[in-house]
Backbone as CSV, one residue per row, in Angstrom:
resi,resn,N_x,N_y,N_z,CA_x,CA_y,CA_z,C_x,C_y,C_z
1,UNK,-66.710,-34.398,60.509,-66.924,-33.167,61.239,-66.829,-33.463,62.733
2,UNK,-66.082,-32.570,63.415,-66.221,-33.130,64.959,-67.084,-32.469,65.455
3,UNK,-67.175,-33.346,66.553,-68.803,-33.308,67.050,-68.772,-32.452,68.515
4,UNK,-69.457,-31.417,68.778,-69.421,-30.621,69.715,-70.293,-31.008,71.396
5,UNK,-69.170,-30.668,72.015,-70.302,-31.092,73.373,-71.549,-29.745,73.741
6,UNK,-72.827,-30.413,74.114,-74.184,-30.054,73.936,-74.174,-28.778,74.817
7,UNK,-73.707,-29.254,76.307,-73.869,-28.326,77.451,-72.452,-28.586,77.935
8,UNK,-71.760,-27.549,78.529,-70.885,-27.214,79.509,-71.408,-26.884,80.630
9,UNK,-71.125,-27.138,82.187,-71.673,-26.446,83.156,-70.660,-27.262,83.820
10,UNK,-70.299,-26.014,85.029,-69.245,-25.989,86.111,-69.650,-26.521,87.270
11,UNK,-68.840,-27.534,87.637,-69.469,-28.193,89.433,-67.780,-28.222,90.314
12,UNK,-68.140,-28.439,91.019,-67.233,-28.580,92.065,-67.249,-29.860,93.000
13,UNK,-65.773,-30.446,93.233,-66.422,-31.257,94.432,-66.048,-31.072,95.846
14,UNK,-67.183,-31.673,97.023,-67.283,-31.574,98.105,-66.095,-32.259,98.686
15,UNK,-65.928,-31.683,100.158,-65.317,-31.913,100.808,-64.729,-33.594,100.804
16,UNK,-65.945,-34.434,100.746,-65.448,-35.690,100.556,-65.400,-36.843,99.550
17,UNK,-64.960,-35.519,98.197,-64.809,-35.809,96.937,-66.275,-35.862,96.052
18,UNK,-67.367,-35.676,96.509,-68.783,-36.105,95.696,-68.944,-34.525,94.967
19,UNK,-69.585,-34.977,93.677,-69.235,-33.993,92.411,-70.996,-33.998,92.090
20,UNK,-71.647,-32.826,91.979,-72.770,-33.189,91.491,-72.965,-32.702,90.137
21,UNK,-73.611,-33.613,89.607,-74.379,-33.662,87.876,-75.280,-32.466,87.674
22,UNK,-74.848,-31.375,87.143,-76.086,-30.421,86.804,-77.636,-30.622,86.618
23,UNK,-78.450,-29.857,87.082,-79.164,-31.107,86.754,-80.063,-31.025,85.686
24,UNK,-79.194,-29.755,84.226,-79.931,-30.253,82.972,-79.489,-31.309,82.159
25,UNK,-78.483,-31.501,82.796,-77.293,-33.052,82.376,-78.005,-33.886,82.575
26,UNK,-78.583,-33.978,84.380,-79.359,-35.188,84.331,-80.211,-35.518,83.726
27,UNK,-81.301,-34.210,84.183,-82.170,-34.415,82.854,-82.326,-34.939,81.512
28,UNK,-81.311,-34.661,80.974,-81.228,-35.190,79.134,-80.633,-36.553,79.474
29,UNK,-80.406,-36.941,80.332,-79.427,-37.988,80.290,-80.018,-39.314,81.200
30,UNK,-81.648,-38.798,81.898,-82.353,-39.568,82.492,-81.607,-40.094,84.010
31,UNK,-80.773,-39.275,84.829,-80.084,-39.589,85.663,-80.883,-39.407,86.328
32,UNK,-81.129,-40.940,87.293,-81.793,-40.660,88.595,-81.055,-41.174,90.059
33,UNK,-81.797,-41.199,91.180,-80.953,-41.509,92.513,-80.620,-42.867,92.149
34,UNK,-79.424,-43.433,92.144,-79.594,-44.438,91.868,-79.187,-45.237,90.581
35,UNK,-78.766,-44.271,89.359,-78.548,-45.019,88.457,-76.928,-45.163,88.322
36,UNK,-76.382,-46.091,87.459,-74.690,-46.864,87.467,-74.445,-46.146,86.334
37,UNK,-73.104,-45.804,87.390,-72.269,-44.627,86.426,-71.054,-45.285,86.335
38,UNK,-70.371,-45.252,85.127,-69.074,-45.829,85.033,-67.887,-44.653,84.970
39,UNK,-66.922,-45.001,85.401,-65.786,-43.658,85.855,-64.325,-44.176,85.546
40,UNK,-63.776,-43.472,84.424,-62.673,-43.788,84.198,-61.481,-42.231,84.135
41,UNK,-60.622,-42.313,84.504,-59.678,-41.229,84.823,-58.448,-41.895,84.272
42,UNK,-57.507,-40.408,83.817,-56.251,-40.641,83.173,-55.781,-39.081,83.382
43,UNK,-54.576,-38.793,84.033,-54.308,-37.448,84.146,-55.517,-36.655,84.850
44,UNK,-55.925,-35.392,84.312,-56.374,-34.741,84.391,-57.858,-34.870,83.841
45,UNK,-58.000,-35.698,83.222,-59.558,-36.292,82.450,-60.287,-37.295,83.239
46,UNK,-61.659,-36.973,83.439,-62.614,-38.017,84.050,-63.083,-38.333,83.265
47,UNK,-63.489,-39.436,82.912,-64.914,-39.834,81.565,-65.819,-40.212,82.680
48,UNK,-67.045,-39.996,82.517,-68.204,-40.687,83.027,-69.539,-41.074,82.494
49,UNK,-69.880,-42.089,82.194,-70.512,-42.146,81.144,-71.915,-43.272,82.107
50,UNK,-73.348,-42.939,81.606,-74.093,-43.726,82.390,-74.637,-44.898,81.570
51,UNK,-74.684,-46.099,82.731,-74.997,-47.123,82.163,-76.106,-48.153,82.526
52,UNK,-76.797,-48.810,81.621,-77.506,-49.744,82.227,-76.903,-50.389,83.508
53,UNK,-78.183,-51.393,84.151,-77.651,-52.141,84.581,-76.360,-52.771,84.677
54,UNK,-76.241,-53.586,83.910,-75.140,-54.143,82.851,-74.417,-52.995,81.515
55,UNK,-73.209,-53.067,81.431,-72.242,-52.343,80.758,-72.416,-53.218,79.724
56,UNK,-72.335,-52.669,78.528,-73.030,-53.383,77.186,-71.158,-53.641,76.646
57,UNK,-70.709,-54.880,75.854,-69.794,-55.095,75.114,-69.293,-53.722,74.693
58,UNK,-69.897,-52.939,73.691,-69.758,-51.876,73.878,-69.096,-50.948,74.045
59,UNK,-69.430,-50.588,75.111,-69.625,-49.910,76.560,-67.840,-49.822,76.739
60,UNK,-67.619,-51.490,77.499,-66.601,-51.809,77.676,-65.277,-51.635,76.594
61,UNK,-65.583,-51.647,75.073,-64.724,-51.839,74.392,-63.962,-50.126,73.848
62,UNK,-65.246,-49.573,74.390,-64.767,-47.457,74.527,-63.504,-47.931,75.095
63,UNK,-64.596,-48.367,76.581,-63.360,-48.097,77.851,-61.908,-48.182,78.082
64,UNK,-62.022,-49.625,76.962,-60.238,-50.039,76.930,-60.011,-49.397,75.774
65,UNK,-60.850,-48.621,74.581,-59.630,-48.085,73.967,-59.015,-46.733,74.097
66,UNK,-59.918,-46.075,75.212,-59.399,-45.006,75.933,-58.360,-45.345,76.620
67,UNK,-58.134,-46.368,77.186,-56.945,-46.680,78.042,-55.743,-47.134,77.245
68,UNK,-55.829,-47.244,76.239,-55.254,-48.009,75.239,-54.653,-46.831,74.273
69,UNK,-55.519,-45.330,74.143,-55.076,-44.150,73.570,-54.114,-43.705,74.842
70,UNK,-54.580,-43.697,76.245,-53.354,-42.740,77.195,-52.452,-43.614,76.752
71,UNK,-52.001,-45.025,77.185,-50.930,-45.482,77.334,-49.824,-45.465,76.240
72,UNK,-50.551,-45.689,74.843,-49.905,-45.036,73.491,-49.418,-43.883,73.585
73,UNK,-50.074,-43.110,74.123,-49.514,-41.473,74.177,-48.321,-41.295,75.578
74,UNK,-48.572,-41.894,76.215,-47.570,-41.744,77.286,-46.147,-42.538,76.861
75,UNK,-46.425,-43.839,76.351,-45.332,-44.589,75.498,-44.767,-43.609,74.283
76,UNK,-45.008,-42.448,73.668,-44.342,-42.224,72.729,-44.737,-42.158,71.505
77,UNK,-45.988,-43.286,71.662,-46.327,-43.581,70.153,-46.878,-42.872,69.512
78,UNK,-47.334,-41.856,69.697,-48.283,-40.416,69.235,-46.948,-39.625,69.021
79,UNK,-47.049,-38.953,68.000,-46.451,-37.380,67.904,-47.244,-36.629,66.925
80,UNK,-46.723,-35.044,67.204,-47.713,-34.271,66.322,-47.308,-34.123,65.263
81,UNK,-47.937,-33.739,63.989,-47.722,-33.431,62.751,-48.358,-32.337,62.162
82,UNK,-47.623,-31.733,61.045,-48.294,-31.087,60.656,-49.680,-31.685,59.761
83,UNK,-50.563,-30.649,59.168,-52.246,-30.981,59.235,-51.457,-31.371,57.263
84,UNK,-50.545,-30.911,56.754,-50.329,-31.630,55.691,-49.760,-32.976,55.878
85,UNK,-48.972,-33.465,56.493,-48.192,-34.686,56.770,-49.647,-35.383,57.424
86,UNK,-50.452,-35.088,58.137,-51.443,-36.153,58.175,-52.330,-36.653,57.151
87,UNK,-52.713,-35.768,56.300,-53.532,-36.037,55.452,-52.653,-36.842,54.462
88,UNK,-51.380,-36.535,54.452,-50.641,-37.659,53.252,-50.560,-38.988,54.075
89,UNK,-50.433,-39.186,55.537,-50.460,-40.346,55.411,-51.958,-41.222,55.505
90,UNK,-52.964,-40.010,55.805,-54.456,-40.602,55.734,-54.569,-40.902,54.373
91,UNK,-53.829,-40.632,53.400,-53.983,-40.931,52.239,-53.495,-42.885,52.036
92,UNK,-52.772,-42.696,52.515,-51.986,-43.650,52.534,-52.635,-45.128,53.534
93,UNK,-53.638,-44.878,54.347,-54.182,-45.845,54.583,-55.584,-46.491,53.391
C-alpha cells in the first residue's frame, strides 16, 4: 500500500534562498535551532530529511539510491508500462 504524506504545507523562499519549516513539521519532527539537516536535489525535487549528529549507514544508503533512481531515469533505463505488463514481470521476479 503506498504510504501517504502526513502534512502538506506551503513555504516560500527568501530573498537569500532560506526556506522555513512549518512549524507543525517541526514540531513532529523535533526540529530545533540548530539541528543537521541533510539536502539532496535532482530537477525539481528537494529531499530533506533530519539527522542526528552523525548520518546513520542508513541514512546514507537512501541517499545514493535516490541518486542512483535519477540517473537510471535520465539514462533511459526506466520506461513506462502498462499496470498489466508490470505485474507480469513482477511475477517474474
Amino acid at each position: 500500500m503506498a504510504r501517504q504524506l502526513e502534512d502538506v504545507e506551503f513555504t516560500r523562499a527568501s530573498s537569500k534562498g532560506q526556506v522555513v519549516i512549518p512549524r507543525g513539521i517541526r514540531k513532529r519532527l523535533d526540529i530545533k535551532e540548530g539541528s543537521l539537516l541533510a539536502v539532496a536535489a535532482e530537477r525539481d525535487l528537494i529531499i530533506l530529511k533530519k539527522v542526528d549528529s552523525k548520518m546513520s549507514d542508513e541514512d546514507l544508503k537512501t541517499m545514493r539510491r535516490v541518486e542512483e533512481a535519477w540517473k537510471d531515469i535520465e539514462e533511459g533505463r526506466y520506461g513506462l508500462k502498462s499496470k498489466d505488463a508490470f505485474f507480469e514481470e513482477l511475477k517474474d521476479w
